[in-house]
One Martini backbone bead per residue (centre of mass of N, CA, C, O) as a GRO file, in nm:
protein
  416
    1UNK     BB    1   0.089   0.044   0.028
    2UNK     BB    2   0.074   0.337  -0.027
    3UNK     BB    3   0.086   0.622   0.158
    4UNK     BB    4  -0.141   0.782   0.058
    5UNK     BB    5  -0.307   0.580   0.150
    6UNK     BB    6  -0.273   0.530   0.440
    7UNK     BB    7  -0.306   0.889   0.486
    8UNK     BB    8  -0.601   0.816   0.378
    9UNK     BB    9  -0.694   0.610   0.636
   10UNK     BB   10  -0.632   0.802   0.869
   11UNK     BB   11  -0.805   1.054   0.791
   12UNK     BB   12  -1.104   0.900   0.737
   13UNK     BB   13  -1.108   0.806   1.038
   14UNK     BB   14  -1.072   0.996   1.221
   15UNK     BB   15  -1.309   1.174   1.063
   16UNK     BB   16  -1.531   1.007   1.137
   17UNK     BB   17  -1.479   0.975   1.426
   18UNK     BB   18  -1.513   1.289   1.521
   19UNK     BB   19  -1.808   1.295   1.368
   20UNK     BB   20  -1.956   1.108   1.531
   21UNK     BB   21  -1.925   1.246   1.815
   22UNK     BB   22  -1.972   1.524   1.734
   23UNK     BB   23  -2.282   1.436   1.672
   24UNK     BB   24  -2.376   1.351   1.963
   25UNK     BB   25  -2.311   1.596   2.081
   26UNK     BB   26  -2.471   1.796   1.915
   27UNK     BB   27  -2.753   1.642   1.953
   28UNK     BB   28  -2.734   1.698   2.294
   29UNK     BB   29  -2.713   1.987   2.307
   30UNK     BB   30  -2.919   2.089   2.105
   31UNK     BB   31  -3.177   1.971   2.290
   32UNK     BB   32  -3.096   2.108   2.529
   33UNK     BB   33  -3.130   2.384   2.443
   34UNK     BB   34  -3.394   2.371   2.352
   35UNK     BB   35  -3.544   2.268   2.604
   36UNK     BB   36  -3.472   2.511   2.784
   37UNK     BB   37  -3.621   2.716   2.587
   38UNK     BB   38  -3.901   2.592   2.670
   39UNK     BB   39  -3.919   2.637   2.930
   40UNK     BB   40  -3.891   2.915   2.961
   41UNK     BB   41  -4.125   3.007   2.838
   42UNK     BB   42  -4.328   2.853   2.992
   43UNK     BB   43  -4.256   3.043   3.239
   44UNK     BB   44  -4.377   3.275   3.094
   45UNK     BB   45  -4.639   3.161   3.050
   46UNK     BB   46  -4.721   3.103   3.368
   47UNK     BB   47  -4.660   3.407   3.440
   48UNK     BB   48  -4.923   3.470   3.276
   49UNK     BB   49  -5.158   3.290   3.418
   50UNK     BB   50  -5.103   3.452   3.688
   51UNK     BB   51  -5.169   3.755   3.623
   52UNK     BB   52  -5.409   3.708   3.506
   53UNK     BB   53  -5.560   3.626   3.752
   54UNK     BB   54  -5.463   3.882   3.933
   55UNK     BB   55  -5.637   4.096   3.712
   56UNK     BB   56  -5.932   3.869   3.716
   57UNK     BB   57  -6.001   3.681   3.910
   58UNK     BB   58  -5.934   3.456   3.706
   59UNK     BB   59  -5.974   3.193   3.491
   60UNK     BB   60  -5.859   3.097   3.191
   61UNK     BB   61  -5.880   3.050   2.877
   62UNK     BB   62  -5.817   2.927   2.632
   63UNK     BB   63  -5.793   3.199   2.384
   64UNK     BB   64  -5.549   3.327   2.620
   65UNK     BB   65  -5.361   3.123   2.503
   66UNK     BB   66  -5.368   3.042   2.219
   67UNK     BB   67  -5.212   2.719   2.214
   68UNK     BB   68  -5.223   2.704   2.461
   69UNK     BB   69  -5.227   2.429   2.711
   70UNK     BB   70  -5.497   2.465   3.004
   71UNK     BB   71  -5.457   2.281   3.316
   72UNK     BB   72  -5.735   2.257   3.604
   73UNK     BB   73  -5.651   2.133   3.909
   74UNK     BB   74  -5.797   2.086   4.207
   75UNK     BB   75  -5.635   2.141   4.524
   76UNK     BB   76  -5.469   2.042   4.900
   77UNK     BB   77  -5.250   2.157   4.800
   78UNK     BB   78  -4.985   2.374   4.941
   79UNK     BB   79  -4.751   2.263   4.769
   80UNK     BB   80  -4.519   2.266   4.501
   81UNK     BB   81  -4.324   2.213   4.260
   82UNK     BB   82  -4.175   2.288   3.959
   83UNK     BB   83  -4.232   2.060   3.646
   84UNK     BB   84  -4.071   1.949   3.411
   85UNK     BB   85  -4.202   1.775   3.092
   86UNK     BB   86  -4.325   1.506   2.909
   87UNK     BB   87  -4.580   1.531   2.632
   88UNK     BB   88  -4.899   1.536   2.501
   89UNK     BB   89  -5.039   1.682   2.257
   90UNK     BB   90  -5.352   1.902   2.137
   91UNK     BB   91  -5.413   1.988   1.838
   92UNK     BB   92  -5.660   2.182   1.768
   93UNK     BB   93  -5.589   2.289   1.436
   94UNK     BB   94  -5.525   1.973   1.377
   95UNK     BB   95  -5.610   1.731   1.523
   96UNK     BB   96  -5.355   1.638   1.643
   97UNK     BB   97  -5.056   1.433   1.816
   98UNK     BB   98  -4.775   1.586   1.996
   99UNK     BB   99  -4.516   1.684   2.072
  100UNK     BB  100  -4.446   1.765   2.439
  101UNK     BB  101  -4.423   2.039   2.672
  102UNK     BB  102  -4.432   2.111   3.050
  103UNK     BB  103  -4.557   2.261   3.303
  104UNK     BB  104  -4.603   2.207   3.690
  105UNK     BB  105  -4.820   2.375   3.965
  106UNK     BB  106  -4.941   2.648   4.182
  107UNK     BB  107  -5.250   2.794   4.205
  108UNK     BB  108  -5.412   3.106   4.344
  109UNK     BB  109  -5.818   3.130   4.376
  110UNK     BB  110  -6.006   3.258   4.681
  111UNK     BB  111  -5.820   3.008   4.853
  112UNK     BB  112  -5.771   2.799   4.594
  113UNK     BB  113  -5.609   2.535   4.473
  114UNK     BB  114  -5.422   2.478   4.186
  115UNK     BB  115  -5.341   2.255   3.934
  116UNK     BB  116  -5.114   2.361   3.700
  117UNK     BB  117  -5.088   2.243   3.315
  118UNK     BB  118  -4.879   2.333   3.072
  119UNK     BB  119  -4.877   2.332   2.728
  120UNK     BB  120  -4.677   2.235   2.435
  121UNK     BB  121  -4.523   2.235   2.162
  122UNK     BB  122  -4.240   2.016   1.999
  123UNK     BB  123  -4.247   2.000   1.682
  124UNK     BB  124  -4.056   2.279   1.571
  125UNK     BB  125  -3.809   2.202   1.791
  126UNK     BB  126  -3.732   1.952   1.614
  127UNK     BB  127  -3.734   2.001   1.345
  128UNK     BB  128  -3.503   2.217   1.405
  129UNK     BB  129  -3.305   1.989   1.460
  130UNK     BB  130  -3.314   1.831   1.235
  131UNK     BB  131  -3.216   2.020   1.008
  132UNK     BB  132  -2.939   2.039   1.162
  133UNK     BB  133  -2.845   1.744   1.114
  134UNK     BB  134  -2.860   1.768   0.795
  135UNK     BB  135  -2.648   2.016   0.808
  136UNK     BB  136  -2.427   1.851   0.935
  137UNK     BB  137  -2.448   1.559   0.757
  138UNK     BB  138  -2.349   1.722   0.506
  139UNK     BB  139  -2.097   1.878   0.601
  140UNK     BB  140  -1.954   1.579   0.653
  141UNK     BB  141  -1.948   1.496   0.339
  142UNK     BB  142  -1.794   1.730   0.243
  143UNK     BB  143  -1.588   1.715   0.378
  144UNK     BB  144  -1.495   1.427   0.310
  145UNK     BB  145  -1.509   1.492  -0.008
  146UNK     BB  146  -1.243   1.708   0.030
  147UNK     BB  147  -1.064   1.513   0.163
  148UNK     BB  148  -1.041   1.297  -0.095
  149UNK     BB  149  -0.986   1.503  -0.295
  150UNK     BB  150  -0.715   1.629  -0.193
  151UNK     BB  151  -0.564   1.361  -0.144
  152UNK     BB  152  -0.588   1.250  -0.483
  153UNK     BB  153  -0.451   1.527  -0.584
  154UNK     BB  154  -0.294   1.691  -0.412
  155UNK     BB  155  -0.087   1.488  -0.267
  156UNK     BB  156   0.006   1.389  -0.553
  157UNK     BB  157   0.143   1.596  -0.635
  158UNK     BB  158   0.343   1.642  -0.394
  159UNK     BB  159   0.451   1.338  -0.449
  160UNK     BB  160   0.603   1.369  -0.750
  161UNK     BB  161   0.909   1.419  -0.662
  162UNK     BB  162   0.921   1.140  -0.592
  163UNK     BB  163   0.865   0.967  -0.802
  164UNK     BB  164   1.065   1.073  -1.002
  165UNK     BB  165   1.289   0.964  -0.862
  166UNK     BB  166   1.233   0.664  -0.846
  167UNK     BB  167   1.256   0.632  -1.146
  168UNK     BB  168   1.580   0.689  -1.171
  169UNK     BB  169   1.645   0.450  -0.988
  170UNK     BB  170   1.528   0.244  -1.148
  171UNK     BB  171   1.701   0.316  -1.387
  172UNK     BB  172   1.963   0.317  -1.238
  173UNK     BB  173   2.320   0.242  -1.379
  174UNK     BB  174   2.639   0.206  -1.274
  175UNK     BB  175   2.773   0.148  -1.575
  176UNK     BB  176   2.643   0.405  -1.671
  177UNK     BB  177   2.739   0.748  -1.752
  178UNK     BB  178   2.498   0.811  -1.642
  179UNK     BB  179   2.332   1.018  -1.451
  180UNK     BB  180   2.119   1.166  -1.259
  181UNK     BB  181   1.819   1.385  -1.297
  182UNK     BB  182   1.767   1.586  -1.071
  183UNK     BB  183   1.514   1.795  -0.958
  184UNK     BB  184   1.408   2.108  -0.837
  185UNK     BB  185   1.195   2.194  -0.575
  186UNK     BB  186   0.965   2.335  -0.338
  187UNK     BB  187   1.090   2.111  -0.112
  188UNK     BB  188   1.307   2.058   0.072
  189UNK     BB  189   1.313   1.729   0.163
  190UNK     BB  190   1.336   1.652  -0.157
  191UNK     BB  191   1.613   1.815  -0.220
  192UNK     BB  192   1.754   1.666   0.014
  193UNK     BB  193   1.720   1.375  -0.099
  194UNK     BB  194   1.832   1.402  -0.349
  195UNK     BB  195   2.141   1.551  -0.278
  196UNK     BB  196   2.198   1.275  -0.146
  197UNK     BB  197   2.164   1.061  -0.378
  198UNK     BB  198   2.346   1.204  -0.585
  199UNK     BB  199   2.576   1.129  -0.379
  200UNK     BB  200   2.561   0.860  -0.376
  201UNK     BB  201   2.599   0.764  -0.703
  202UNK     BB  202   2.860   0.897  -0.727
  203UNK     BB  203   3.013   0.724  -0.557
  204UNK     BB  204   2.903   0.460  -0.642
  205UNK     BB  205   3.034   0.507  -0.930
  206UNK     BB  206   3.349   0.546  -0.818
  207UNK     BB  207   3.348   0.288  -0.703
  208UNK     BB  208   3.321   0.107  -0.933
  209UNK     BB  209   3.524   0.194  -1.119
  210UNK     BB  210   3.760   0.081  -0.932
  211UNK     BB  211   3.684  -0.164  -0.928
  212UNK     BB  212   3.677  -0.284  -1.186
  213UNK     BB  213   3.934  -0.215  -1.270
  214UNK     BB  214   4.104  -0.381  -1.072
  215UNK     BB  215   3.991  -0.628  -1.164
  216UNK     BB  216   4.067  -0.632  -1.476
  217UNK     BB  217   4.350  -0.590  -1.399
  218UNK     BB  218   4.407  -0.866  -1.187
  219UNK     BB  219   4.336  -1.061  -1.419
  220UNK     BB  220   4.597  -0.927  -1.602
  221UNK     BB  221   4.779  -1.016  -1.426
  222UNK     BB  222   4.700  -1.335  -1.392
  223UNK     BB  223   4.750  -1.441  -1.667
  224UNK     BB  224   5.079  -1.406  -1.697
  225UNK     BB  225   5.177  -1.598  -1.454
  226UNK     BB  226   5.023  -1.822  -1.552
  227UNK     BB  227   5.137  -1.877  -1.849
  228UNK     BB  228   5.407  -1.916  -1.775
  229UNK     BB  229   5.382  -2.111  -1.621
  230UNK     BB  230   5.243  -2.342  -1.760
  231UNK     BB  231   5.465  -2.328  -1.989
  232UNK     BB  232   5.690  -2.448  -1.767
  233UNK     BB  233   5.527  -2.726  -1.719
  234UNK     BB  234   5.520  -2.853  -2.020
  235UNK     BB  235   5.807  -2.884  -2.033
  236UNK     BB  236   5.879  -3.030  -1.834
  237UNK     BB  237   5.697  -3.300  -1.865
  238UNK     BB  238   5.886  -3.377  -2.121
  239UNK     BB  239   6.125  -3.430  -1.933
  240UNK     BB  240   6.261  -3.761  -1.965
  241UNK     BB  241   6.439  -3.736  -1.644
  242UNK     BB  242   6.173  -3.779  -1.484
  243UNK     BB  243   6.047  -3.862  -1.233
  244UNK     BB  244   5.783  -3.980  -1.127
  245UNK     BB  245   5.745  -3.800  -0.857
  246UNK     BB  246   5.786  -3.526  -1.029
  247UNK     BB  247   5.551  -3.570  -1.221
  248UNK     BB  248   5.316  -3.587  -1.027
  249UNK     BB  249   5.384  -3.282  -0.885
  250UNK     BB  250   5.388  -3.123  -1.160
  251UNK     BB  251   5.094  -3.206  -1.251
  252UNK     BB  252   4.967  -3.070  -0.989
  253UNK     BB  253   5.041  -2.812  -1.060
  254UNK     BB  254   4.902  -2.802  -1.301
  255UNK     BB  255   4.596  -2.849  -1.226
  256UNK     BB  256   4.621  -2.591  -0.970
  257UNK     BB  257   4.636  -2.383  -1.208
  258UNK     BB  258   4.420  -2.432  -1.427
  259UNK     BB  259   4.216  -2.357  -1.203
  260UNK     BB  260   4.289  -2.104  -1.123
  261UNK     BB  261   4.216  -1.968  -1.388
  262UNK     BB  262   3.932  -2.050  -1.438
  263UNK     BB  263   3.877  -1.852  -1.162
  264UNK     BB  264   3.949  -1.608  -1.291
  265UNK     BB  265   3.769  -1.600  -1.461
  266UNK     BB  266   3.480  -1.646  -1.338
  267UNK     BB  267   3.472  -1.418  -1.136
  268UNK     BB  268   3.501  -1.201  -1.381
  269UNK     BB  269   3.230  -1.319  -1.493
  270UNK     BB  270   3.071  -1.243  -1.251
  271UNK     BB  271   3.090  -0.959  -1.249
  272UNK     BB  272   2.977  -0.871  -1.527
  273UNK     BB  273   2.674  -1.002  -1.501
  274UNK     BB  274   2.610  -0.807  -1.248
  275UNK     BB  275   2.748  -0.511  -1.397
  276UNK     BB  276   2.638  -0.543  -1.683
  277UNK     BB  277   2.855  -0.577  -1.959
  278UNK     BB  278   2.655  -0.776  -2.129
  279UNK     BB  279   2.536  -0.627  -2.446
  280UNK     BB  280   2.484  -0.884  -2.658
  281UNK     BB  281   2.199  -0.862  -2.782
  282UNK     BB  282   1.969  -1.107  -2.924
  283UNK     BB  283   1.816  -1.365  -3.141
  284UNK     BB  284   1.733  -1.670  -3.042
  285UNK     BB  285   1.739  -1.986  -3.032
  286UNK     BB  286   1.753  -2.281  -2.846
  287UNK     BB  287   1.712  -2.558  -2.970
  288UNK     BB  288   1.977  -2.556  -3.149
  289UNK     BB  289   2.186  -2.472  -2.926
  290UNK     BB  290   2.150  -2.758  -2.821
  291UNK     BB  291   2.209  -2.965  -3.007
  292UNK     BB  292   2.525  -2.864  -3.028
  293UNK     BB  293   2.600  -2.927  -2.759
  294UNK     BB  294   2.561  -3.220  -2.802
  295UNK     BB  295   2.784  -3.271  -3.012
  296UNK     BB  296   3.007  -3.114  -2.813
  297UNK     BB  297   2.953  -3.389  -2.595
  298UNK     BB  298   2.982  -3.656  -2.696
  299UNK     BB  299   3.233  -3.781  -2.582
  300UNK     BB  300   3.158  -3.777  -2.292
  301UNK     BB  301   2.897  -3.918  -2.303
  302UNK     BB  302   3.056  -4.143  -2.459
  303UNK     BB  303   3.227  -4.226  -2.214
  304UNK     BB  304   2.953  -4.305  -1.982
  305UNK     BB  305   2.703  -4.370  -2.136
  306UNK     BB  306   2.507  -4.138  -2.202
  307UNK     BB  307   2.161  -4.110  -2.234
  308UNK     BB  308   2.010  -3.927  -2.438
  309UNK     BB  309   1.720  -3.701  -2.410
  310UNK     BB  310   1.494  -3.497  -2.669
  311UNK     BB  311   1.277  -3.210  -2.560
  312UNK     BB  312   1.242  -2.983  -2.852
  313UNK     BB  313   1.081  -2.661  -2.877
  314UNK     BB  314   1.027  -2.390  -3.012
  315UNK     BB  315   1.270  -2.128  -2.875
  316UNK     BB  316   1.276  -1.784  -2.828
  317UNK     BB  317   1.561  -1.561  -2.726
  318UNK     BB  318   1.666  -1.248  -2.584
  319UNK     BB  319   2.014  -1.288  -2.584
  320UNK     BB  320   2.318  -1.355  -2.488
  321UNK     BB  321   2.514  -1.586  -2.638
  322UNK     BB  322   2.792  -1.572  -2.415
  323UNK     BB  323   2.586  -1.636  -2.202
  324UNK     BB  324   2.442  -1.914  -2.296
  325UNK     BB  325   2.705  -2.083  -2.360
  326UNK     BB  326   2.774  -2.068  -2.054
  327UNK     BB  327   2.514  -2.230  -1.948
  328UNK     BB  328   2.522  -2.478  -2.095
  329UNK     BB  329   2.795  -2.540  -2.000
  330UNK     BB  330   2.680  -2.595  -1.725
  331UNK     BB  331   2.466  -2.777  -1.755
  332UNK     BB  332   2.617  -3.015  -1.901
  333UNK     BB  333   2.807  -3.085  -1.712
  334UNK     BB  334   2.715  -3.119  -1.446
  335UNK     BB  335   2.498  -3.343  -1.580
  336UNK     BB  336   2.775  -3.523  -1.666
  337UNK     BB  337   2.976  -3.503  -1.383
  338UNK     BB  338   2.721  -3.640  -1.194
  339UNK     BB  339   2.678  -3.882  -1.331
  340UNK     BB  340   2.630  -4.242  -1.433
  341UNK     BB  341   2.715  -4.459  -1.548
  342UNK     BB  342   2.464  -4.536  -1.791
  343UNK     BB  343   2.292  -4.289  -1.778
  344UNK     BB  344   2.077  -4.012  -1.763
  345UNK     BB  345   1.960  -3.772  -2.027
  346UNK     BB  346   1.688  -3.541  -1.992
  347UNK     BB  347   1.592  -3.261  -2.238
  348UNK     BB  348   1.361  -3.017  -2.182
  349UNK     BB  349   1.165  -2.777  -2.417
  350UNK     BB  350   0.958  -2.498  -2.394
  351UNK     BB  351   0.806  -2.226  -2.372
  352UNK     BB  352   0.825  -2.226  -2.027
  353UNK     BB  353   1.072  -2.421  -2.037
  354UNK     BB  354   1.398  -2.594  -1.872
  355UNK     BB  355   1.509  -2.892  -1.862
  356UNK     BB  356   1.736  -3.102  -1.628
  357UNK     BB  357   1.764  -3.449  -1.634
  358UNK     BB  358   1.968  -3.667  -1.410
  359UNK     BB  359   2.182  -3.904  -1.306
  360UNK     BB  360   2.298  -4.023  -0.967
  361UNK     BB  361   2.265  -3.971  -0.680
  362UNK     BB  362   2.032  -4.065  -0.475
  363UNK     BB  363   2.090  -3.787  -0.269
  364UNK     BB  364   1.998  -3.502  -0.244
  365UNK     BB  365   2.096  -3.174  -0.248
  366UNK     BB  366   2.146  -2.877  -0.098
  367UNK     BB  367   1.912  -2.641  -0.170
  368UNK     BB  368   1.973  -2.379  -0.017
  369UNK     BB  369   2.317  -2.384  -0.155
  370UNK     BB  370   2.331  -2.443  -0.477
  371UNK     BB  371   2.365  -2.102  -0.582
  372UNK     BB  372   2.629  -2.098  -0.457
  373UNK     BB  373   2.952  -2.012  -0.382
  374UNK     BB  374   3.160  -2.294  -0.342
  375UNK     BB  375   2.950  -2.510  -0.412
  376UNK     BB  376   3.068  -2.868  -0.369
  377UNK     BB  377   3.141  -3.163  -0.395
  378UNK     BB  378   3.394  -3.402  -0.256
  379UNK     BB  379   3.425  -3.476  -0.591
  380UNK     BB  380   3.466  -3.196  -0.712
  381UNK     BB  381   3.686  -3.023  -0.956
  382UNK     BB  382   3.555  -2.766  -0.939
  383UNK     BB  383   3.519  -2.459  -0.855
  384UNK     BB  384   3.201  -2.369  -0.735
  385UNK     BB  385   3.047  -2.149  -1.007
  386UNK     BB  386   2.881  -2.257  -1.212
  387UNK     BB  387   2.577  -2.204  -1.074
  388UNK     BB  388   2.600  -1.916  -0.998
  389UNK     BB  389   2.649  -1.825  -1.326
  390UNK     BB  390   2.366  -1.959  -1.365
  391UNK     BB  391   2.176  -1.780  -1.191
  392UNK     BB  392   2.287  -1.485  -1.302
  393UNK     BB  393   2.173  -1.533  -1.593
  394UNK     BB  394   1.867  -1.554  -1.498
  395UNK     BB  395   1.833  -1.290  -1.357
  396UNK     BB  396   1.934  -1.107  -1.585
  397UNK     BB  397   1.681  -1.268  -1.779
  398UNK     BB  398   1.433  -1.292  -1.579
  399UNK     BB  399   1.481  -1.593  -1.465
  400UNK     BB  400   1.416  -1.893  -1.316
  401UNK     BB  401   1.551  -2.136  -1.064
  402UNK     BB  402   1.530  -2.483  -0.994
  403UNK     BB  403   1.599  -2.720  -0.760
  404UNK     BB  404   1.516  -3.109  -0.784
  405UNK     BB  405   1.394  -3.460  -0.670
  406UNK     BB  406   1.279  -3.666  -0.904
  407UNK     BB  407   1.271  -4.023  -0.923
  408UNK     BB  408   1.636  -3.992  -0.868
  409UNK     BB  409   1.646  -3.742  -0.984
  410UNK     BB  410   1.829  -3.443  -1.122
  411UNK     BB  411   1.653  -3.101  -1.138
  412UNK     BB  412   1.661  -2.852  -1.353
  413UNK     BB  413   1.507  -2.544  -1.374
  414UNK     BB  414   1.369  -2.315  -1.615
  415UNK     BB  415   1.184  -2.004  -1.634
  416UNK     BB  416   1.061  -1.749  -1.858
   0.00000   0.00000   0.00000
């Protein structure tokens, strides 16, 4: 979930929230304060029709207090409270029952008292709270959709120089010339980021051609004291005054250069696969480059008698020809150097997978770190190098690659 959406998530959540208790508060203040004013009337009408006997010395009528509803009932009661409640009114001029607020006293007329009970209708101060209800409730939606508005479009805004610093980011690849591109905003916080991030990727681009420049150099200059080695050690070879034991030693010796060698190319070709130096893409068929393959490993193949089997469909891809050539040259050995005399070897290939399938050990190997670097079994001769290679090179091409057990064989799964 992006940012602006949490922000509006939780903006929306708290105002609905405030507005909802906001409106419980207000609709029991604006009812207190009707109700209130109820009352203060009331007690101004009783009070007049108090003055009323006082000055005509008897009870009023219906028609001395307008629609105000007045009952007179004789009582011995010497004292009472006045007493506000709610009540039923019955409106004389439209003949129907409304909801009505009274007060209850206690009035003397010639020594006898009276118990009055003046009633009025309550339902055009309802009425006024509902329409304030509905005008707040109004106010309340409009308020909403200001604010979803807002944060929709205008926060939308805000945010544009951050995304856009994101896509140059993602966009930003270490071994290109080209440096990031950040334009400077309105907002501090903004410019403060670009000229961090700014400042990042310089150091990044100059830390990364300072390694590439080592490896390059470091490689190109192990290359030459291996060649010479190697090649003092052809001659040694060769020369037949040479004791068994020392045949031997020399032997090891050409073996343990010969792996130095293969590993310093391994490495050299992990750095470029990784900071993507290998940029000659072409359009590839993939069915007929295994078939090559298999003519290519046929004495392997056939020195261990494995049986090969291609179920091979028509499969074009669009990638470096010199790094799908190293991926398949490392999965065609893996699959022939771990196979077993006269076993299996079959390699299936359709629109959506490569898969290969050899006989090997009865048990998986270690899944876990399976296409870690210098990960090996403890009979194998290889550099440790070789899946590390072929993983980087899916990864390149945004491949899966995926190793199990199924059957007794051992399968590699490539996705495309």
């Amino acid at each position: 979930m992006k940012l602006s959406a949490h922000y509006n998530k939780a903006s929306i959540i708290i105002t609905i929230s405030v507005l909802f208790i906001g409106g419980i508060i207000y609709f029991f203040t604006i009812n207190y304060i009707a109700k209130n004013q109820l009352d203060l009337n009331l007690i101004e009408e009783i009070d007049g029709v108090k003055d009323y006997i006082k000055v005509n010395n008897k009870l009023p009528k219906q028609v001395d207090f307008d629609e105000d509803l007045v009952i007179f009932v004789k009582t011995d009661k010497q004292e009472l409270n006045r007493r506000f409640f709610d009540t039923t009114y019955n409106n004389p001029k439209e003949k129907k029952k409304e909801p009505g607020r009274a007060v209850s006293c206690l009035v003397s007329l010639n020594g006898s008292n009276y118990l009055t009970t003046l009633i009025v209708s309550r339902e055009d101060t309802e009425y006024l709270v509902q329409i304030i209800g509905l005008i707040t409730l109004a106010l309340s939606v409009g308020l909403l959709l200001t604010l979803f508005i807002t944060s929709r479009y205008i926060l939308n805004g805000l945010w544009k120089p951050f995304y856009k610093t994101l896509t140059e980011l993602k966009s930003f690849n270490i071994s290109d010339d080209k440096s990031l591109n950040l334009k400077s905003t309105k907002v501090d916080e903004f410019n403060e980021l670009n000229n961090t991030v700014q400042a990042m990727s310089l150091k990044a681009k100059n830390d990364f051609q300072t390694l590439k420049e080592f490896t390059e150099n470091a490689s190109h200059e192990m290359q030459t004291p291996l060649a010479v080695i190697t090649s003092k050690l052809d001659t040694l070879i060769q020369d037949e005054t040479l004791k068994i034991e020392q045949y031997e030693q020399i032997n090891d010796i050409y073996g343990a250069t010969n792996k130095l060698a293969r590993l310093n190319q391994s490495l050299l070709l992990l750095v470029k696969i990784e900071n993507n130096l290998i940029d000659d893409i072409e359009l590839l068929r993939l069915d007929i480059l295994i078939e090559e393959k298999v003519k290519q490993f046929y004495e392997l193949i056939n020195d261990k008698q494995i049986k090969v089997a291609t179920h091979l469909s028509a499969k074009e891809i669009s990638a470096s020809k010199y790094l799908i050539d190293i991926l398949l040259n490392n999965l065609f050995s893996n699959a022939i150097r771990h196979n077993i005399p006269e076993g299996k070897l079959i390699i299936t290939l359709d629109i959506d997978q490569l898969v290969f399938k050899n006989d090997g050990l009865p048990q998986p190997f270690n899944m876990d770190n399976m296409f870690d670097r210098f990960k090996k079994g403890n009979e194998s001769e290889g550099t440790g190098l070789g899946l590390a290679i072929v993983k980087n090179i899916c990864t390149l091409n945004n491949w899966g690659i995926t190793y199990f057990h199924e059957a007794s064989m051992h399968v590699f799964q490539i996705d495309f």
